[in-house]
Steps between C-alpha positions, in 0.01 A plus 500: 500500500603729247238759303602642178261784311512393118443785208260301230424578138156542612248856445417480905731796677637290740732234594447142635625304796687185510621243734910376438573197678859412438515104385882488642619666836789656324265673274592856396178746589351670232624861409315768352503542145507124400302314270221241680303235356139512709138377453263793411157313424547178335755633326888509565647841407842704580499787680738745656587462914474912564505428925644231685350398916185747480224478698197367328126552505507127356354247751757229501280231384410694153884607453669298196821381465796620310586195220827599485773832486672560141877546756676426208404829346657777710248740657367797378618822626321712711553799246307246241213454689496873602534552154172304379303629828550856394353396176198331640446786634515806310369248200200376767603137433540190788851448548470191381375564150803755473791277604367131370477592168839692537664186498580269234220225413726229558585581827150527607474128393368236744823272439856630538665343160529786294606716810793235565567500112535859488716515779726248349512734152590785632821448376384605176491825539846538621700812376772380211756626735811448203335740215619854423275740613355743232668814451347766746411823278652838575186658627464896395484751820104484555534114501769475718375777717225282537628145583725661770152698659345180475741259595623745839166566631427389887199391595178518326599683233193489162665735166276533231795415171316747269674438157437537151505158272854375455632707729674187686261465786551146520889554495452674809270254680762244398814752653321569782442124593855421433625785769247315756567142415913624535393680811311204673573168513212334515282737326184491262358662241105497382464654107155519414356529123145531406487263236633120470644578119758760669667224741695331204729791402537603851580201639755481239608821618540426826658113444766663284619798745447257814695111391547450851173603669216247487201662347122395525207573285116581665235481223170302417630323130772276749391170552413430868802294545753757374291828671528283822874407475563887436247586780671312747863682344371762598335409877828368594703752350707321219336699234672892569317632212125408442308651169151498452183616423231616775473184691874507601415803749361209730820293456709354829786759465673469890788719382365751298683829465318673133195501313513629122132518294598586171220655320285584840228699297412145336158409627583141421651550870139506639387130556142468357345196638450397872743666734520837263788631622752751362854368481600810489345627822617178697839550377538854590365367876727204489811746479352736771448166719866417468628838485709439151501685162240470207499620171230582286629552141240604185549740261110612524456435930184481609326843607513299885868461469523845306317658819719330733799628323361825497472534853790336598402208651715351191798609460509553057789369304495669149679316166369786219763342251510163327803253650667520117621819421451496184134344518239817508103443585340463190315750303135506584259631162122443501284427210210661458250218362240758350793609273707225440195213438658097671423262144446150733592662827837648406561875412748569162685700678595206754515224183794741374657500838477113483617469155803716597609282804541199298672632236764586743465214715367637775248362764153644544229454698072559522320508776124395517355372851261340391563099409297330260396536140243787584290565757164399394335299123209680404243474260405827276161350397307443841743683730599165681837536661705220732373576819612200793221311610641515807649812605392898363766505295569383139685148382818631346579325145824296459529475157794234509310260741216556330281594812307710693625570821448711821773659683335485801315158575680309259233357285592403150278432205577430145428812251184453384461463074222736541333758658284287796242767489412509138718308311696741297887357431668794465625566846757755559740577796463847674868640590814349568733313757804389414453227320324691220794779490723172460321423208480793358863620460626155461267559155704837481875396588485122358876493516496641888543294799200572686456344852196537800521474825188518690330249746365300229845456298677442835258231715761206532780494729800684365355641192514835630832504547612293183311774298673801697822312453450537115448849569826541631691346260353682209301241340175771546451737240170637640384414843107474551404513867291588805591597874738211472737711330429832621746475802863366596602350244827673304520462128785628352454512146167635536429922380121513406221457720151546359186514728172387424173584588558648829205757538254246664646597815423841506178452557455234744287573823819321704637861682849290491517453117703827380750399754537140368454598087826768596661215657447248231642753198755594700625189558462328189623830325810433688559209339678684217808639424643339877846447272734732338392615164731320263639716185275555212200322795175645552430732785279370734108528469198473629183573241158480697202477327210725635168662431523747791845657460433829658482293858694614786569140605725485132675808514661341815576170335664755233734670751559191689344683769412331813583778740246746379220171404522372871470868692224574275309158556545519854349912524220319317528186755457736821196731339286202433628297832596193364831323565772560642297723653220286639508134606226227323395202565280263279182269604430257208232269472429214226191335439279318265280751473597900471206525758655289781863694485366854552232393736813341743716866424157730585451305819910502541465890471295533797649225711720778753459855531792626371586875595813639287456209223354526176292206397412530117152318370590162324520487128558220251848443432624656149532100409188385667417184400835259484454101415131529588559672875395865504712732676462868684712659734400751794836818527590600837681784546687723797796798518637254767688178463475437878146604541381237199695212616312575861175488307574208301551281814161577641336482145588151399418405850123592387543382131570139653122536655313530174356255372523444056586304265738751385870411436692831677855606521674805642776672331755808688607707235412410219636582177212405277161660551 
């Protein structure tokens, strides 16, 4: 008799035993690392086989037996599972709820059909082995200076790619891979990117340079038969090239010899429900566990990867010129709103930059993060504004829908003809998203070409990319968008950027939002200008519309200075011990009652003693009440990473003992507080 220890998707810590009785005498044994169908309740579920012939606790007339072994699916290797028990781990997760939900949903299926389908289409993503490969650019000296450092290293070997935008960092992930694919045979490459609108053009990229390499895409918008095909690519090491977005760093890669995550500031890379796991932490471990190279490429790093690079443990690779050399880094001018009054939103001064852009053909874009119509319908009479009746927050207006509707629970209501508190009709909207900018200089350039791109303009499949494709091939006259366009994409034609209402993060109580509002104007500021300037063209621009120009934070955006930004933000980092110089961890509760959430966190407080650990008191979450659940959240804090995780063990030990009706959930760093 053979017993086999199965990983569940289950919230116990532990794994389960299992009888295999082989049906047929030539039967191959179970291996570690394949898939197993088994009984778990009255249910039938698959789990992963993490130990083959252990001894059991089990008596033998309670163990179960195995319903059958997924053998046509070639294990899992050791370095996988390693992989996914480091982050159950560190992340204080069962194995099982780390590397079950790694997997594709079909393959977790009951039946094996769309496992045997996709292993019969795998054909499709064959490389087109008779097309011309692209034409590889002549990279300047800090490019190529970088490939080469990149693409030589032995061992674990993590480089922090600090370059401006457009200076060709992607060029030099993509000449780096090459000299590794060339070098090994059988060799693969994982390029990560924080958002699923940035695979397209990469992908392109990458299919163009590479005809003959097979190439596999990781993201959540695939359908479940075509992310498991390119899963499996992957697992068995057809696909040599796999792009994707965070859930890709928990991909089957047996051969892999280089990470890339482009953009590795973005905190898109932090996963935000269940396992909350940084893909950028797990990626930089993956590379240490198989002792290859890993790049880490931003133009505005984190102050974590800044830090690191600082002190060496990443070795910085600097690009401080743009990839053209005749494309310069735009012009950065700020515009005082006390002086220069915004009629509807938009500044003269920036209206004559736009009017001066089309009548020389040029592209231009604003940027306003905030989707919608405007943020909240009020009524002047009574005071009555939109509030949700579900969340503390207010119902955003869509004026083109018509409705009401809350960014955070979903709810949507039709706008109401009148106020519902007194009855007067004359409701008016209080600021402005994009929608209502649309509007507005639509009414101001009738003859302009005026196109959005948020996540209201872009919900079905492909309409992202349809609408960046226009972009591209400069059927956009003005460009309206939100984060969506802030990063990676390259327009050529494109020489004015104007920036909207970006002071509301100055004054946020989040200790991590000067880091991210520097990031965000960088980055979409580097949008323009990425081209040569063509004779009798513009110069590149960026106008920024601001209330508080005297701030430090904009003087830096002005010199393009993220040297001097990041040293002084992480002087002010170590004074008031916060990260990267202290490690955190987060105890949240949800209830139905306020009451019932801090009562579990108060008696969650006290549940250990805790010498060297800093337990905060429990507070409502900034967004307490969410879809009728009410939410607070108890900080832990320590100068020690290894002395938390220690505590943690013992502490959720005792948090399993108390007894509420409180929904809880632990978080390791978190990034939102």
């Amino acid at each position: 008799m053979t017993i086999i220890r199965v990983a569940l998707d289950t919230p116990l810590d532990f794994c389960f035993d299992y009888r295999w009785c082989a049906e047929h005498p030539d039967a191959v044994p179970p291996l570690v690392g394949q898939l197993a169908l088994v009984p778990f309740g009255r249910r039938e579920v698959v789990g992963l086989i993490v130990a083959v012939n252990v001894d059991t606790e089990v008596p033998a007339d309670k163990l179960k037996n195995v319903l059958a072994i997924r053998s046509q699916l070639p294990a899992l290797s050791g370095q996988w599972i390693a992989l996914c028990a480091f982050a159950a781990d560190y992340y204080q997760r069962p194995l099982g709820e780390v590397a079950i939900p790694g997997l594709p949903r079909n393959l977790r299926a009951l039946k094996t059909v769309a496992l045997d389908r996709a292993l019969k289409k795998l054909a499709k993503i064959e490389a087109v082995h008779d097309a011309t490969p692209a034409a590889m650019p002549v990279l300047n000296l800090a490019q190529q200076e970088a490939a080469d450092a990149i693409a030589g290293a032995r061992g674990f070997a993590p480089h922090l790619l600090y370059g401006v935008t457009g200076s060709g960092k992607t060029e030099v992930y993509l000449q780096a891979a090459a000299q590794i694919l060339a070098r090994i045979d059988d060799a693969q490459i994982l390029i990560l990117v924080p958002e699923i609108n940035l695979t397209p053009q990469l992908e392109g990229s990458i299919r163009a340079r590479f005809p003959g390499i097979a190439v596999a895409t990781l993201h959540s918008s695939l359908a479940e038969g075509e992310r498991m095909t390119h899963w499996l690519a992957a697992h068995l090491g057809q696909a040599r090239i796999v792009l994707g977005t965070r859930l890709a760093i928990l991909a089957s890669l047996p051969r892999l010899q280089l990470i890339v995550i482009d953009e590795e500031h973005d905190p898109s890379y932090k996963q935000q429900e269940g396992l909350r796991y940084s893909a950028r932490d797990l990626a930089v471990w993956r590379a240490h566990q198989l002792g290859i190279a890993i790049v880490l490429g931003s133009a505005t790093p984190s102050l974590e990867s800044w830090q690191h690079a600082q002190t060496g443990r990443y070795r910085k690779l600097e690009l401080r010129q743009r990839a053209v050399a005749a494309a310069v880094l735009p012009t950065v001018h700020l515009i005082d709103m006390e002086r220069n009054k915004p009629v509807d939103g938009i500044t003269p001064v920036l209206i004559a930059a736009l009017k001066l852009r089309l009548q020389r053909g040029e592209q231009s874009l604003l940027f306003l993060n905030r989707r919608g119509y405007a943020p909240v319908l009020a009524c002047d009479a009574c005071g009555w504004i939109s509030n949700c009746s579900r969340c503390t927050a207010f119902m955003v207006l869509h004026k083109p829908e018509h409705r009401l509707r809350c960014h955070h629970c979903s709810l949507e209501l039709r706008i109401p003809r009148s106020c519902p508190t007194c009855g007067n009709v004359d409701l008016q909207p209080l600021g402005r998203g994009t929608q209502r900018v649309e509007e507005g200089l639509q009414a101001v350039f009738p003859e302009a070409r005026i196109t959005r791109i948020d996540a209201d303009s872009t919900r079905k499949k492909g309409s992202a990319q349809a609408a960046f494709d226009t972009v591209h091939r400069g059927e956009v006259d003005i460009l309206i968008g939100t984060q969506m366009v802030a990063k990676g994409h390259d327009f050529k034609n494109l020489t004015l950027v104007g920036i909207l209402n970006p002071d509301t993060a100055l004054f946020s109580q989040d200790y991590r939002a000067s880091e991210r509002l520097f990031a965000q104007l960088m980055q979409v500021a580097g949008r323009a200008g990425r081209a040569a300037q063509k004779a009798g063209g513009s110069a590149s621009e960026v106008l920024i519309q601001t209330r508080y120009p005297q701030h430090p934070l904009y003087a830096a955006v002005l010199n393009h200075d993220y040297d001097h930004f990041a040293t002084e933000l992480l002087a002010e980092r170590r004074q008031a011990h916060l990260p990267p110089y202290l490690y955190q961890a987060l105890l949240r509760a949800e209830a139905r009652e306020l009451e019932t959430a801090i009562d579990f966190l108060t008696q969650a407080a006290s549940a250990v003693e805790h010498p060297g650990i800093t337990i905060n008191d429990p507070i409502p979450m900034t967004m307490t009440r969410v879809a009728n659940v009410d939410r607070a959240q108890l900080l832990i804090e320590c100068p020690s990473r290894p002395a938390l995780q220690a505590f943690l063990k013992v502490w959720l030990a005792a948090l399993r003992t108390i007894k509420t009706r409180a929904k809880w959930s632990l978080e390791v760093d978190p990034v939102d507080i």
